[in-house]
N, C-alpha and C positions, 0 to 999 in steps of 0.2 A: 184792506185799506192801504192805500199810499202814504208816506207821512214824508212831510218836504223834505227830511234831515234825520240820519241816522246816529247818532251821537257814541262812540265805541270805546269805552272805557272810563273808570273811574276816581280815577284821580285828578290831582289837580286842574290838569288842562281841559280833563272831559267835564267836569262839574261848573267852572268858571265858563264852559262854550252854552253848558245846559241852563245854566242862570240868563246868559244874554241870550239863548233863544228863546227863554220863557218870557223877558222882557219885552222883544221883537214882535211878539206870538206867530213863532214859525211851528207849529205844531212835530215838535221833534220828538222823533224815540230815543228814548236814553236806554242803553246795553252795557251792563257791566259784572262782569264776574265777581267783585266786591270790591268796596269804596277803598279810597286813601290812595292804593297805588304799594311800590315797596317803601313808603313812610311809615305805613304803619309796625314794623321793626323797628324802627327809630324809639330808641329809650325817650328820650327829649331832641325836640326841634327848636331851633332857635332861630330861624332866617325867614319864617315866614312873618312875611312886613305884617305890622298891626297886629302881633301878635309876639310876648316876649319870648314866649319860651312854651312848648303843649309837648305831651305825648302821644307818638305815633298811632295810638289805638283810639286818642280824642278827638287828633287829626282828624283823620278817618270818620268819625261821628260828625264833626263839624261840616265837613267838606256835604254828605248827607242831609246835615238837617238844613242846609242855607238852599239846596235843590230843592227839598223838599215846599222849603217855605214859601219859594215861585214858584212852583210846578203849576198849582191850579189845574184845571183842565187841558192845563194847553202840553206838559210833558208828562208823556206816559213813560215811566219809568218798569223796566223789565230787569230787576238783580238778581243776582247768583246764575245766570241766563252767559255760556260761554257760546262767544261766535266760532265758529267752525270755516266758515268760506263765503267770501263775496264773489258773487259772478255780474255779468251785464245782461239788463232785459230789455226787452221794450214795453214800454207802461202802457201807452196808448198812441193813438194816429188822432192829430186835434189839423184841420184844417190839410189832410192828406200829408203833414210832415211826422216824424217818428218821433214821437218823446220818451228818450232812452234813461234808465235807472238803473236802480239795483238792487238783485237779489240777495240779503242778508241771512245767510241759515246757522242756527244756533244749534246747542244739543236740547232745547226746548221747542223749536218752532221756527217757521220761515216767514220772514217778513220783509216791504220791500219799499223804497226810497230815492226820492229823485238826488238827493246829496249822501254825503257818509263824510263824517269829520270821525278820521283816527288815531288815540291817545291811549294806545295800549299798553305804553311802554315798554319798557325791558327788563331783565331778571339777569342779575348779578351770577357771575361764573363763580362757582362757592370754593372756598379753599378747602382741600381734600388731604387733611390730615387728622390724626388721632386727635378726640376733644374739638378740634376746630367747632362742629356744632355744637357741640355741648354748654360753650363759652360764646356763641354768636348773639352779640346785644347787652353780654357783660364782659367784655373788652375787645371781642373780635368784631369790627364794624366795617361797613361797605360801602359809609359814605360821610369823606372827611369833612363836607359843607355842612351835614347836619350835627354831624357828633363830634367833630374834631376839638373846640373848647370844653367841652367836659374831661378831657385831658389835659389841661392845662397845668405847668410844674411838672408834668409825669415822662418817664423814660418810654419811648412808643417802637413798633417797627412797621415801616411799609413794605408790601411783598408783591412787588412788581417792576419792573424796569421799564416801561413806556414811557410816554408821556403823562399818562394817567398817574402813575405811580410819583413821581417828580414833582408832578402839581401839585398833589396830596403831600406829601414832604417837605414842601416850600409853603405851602398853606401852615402845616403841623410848627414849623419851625417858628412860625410868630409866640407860638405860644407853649411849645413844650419841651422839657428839659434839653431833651435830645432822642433824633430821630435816628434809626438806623435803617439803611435799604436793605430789603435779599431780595437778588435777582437770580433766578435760573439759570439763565445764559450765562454765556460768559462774556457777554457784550451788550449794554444797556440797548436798547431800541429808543429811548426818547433821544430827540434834537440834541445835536453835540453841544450847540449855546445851554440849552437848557438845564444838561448832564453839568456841565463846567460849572454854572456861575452857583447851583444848588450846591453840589458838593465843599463849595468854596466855603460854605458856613463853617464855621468849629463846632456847631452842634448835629453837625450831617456825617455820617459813616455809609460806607456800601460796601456789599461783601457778594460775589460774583460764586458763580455757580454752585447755587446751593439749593436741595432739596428740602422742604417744610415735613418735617416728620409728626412733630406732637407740639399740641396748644396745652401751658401748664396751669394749674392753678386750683383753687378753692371756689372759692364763690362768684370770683372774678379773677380774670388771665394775670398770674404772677409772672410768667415767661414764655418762649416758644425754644424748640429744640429745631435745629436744622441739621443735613447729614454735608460736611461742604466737601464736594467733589474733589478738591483738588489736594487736601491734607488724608481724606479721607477715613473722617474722624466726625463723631458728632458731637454740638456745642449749643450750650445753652445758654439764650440770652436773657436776664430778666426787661420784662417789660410787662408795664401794665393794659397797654393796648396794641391792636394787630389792625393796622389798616390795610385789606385786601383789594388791591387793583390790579386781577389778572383778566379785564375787556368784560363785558357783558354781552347777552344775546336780546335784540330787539325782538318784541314777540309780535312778528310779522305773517306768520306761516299761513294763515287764513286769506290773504290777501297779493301773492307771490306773482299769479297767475293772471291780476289786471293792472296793477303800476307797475310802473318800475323801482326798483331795490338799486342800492350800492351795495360793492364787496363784501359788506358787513351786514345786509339784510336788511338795514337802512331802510325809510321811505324818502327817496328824493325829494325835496320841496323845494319851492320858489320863496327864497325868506322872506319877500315883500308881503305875499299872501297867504302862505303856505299850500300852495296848491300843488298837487303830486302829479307825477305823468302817467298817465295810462296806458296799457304796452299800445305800440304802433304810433301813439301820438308824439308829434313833432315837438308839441309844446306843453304847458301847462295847463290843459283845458280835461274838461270830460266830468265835474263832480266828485269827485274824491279831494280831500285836505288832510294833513295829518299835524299833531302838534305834542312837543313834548320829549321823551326819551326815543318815542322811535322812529323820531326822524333823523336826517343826516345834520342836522345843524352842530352847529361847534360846541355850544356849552349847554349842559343838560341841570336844570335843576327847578324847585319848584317854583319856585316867583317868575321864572323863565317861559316856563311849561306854560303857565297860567296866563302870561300876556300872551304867548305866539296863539293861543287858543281863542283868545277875543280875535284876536287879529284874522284870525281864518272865520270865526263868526259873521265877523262884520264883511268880508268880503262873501262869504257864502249869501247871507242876506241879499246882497246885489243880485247874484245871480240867478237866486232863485224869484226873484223879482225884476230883473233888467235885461236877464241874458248874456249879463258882463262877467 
């Protein structure tokens, strides 16, 4: 069986594309290793609109049962089902011209599809210190948009110098006692405007070439210990939470070999429609969409993930009905 649309992931973006092609009745396969995406570590979420406040493991149920509730006959849903590799096929010859697809092979089974919309997102680079896991989801967090007011009043540290790190610190700042940076380097990597006007806070500290050695704590992170390079002494700071911004890896690897990727492993996309490039092709054409964390778009999060996902829907619809 061909099914118009391969649907590749289950979180936000992939569930909100599976809802509006069950609506559409584009007969889509939905693929996903398990629901929610990495929300479901989320102690509590609070940004997802129409909804004040859930946790990550409800998320995750929620996102589920709203698929489930449209599926009907029209979405054959395949879970716990990991994709392995997309290749290019040809489906069939209608009128002497080639009608090109694609082959979707899993560690359960191969299947194959004139579109593929992918929402596989990405997996957070973990901090590598003593306890860091131990304490991950009771004060060590990897994502200031969802957990960062549950800290609110409390002494925090962010552990990263990019941009990433910075925007988590200026986000944190609204609301918590006081923020302190450790950066590795000995030279911030985010935007020198950015670096300046953050640090300009009285509630902002940053402390340069320091090593993360041990997450402290009881039930939840009472401090971290760093080794700093240049005293060459270790110090321990109390704080009740550790927000970790050292870049994340798009989980793209199944698919390297027919679009094209940014530096970062990235799926290129056209953010009007999200449509990704296919190697060799000039432009944004060929079947593939991607939406969510592992594209290149600027900001990543779930309300975000979730509309770019309609929005590649709705153009896929055309497509696979217009030719457009």
């Amino acid at each position: 069986m061909t099914y118009d649309l391969a649907i590749i992931g289950g979180g936000p973006a992939g569930v909100a594309a599976g809802v509006y092609a069950a609506r559409k009745q584009l007969k889509p396969l939905f693929l996903t290793k398990e629901w929610g995406g990495q929300r479901t570590v989320s102690p509590e979420i609070q940004n997802w609109i129409g909804t004040v406040k859930v946790g990550g493991i409800e998320f995750a149920d929620m996102l589920k049962a709203h698929l489930e509730a449209y599926k009907g006959d029209v979405v054959d849903i395949k879970e716990g089902e990991e994709v392995k590799k997309i290749s290019n096929v040809q489906l069939s010859i209608i009128n002497g011209e080639n009608k090109k697809g694609f082959s979707i092979e899993t560690d359960s089974g191969t299947y194959e599809a004139k579109a593929i919309l992918i929402t596989t997102g990405s997996h957070r680079r973990k901090l590598e210190a003593t306890g860091a896991d131990k304490f991950e989801h009771n004060g060590v967090t990897y994502c200031a948009s969802c957990d960062g007011p549950i800290f609110a009043g409390m002494d925090v540290a962010v552990v990263g110098g990019g941009n990433a790190g910075f925007e988590t610190a200026a986000q944190l700042l609204a609301y918590c006692k006081s923020v302190v940076l450790l950066n590795r380097g000995m030279e911030f990597k985010a935007d020198p405007v950015t670096v300046k006007k953050v640090l300009e806070n009285p509630k902002m500290h940053a402390v340069l070439g320091v090593d993360i050695v041990e997450v402290q704590g009881d039930k939840t992170v009472t401090g971290i210990v760093y080794f700093d390079r240049e005293t060459k002494e270790k110090k321990e700071l109390p704080v009740q939470g550790i927000f970790v911004e050292i870049g994340s890896s798009p989980s793209t690897e199944f698919v390297k070999s027919v679009i094209e990727l940014d530096q970062y492993s990235q799926i290129v996309v056209d953010p009007r429609t999200q449509r990704a490039r296919l190697v060799g092709n000039s432009d944004f054409s060929g079947g593939i969409w991607a939406a969510g964390d592992v594209t290149d778009g600027k900001y990543h999060q779930n309300n975000i993930a979730a509309g770019d996902a309609v929005k590649a829907l709705e153009d896929i619809y055309l497509y696979l009905h217009t030719g457009r």
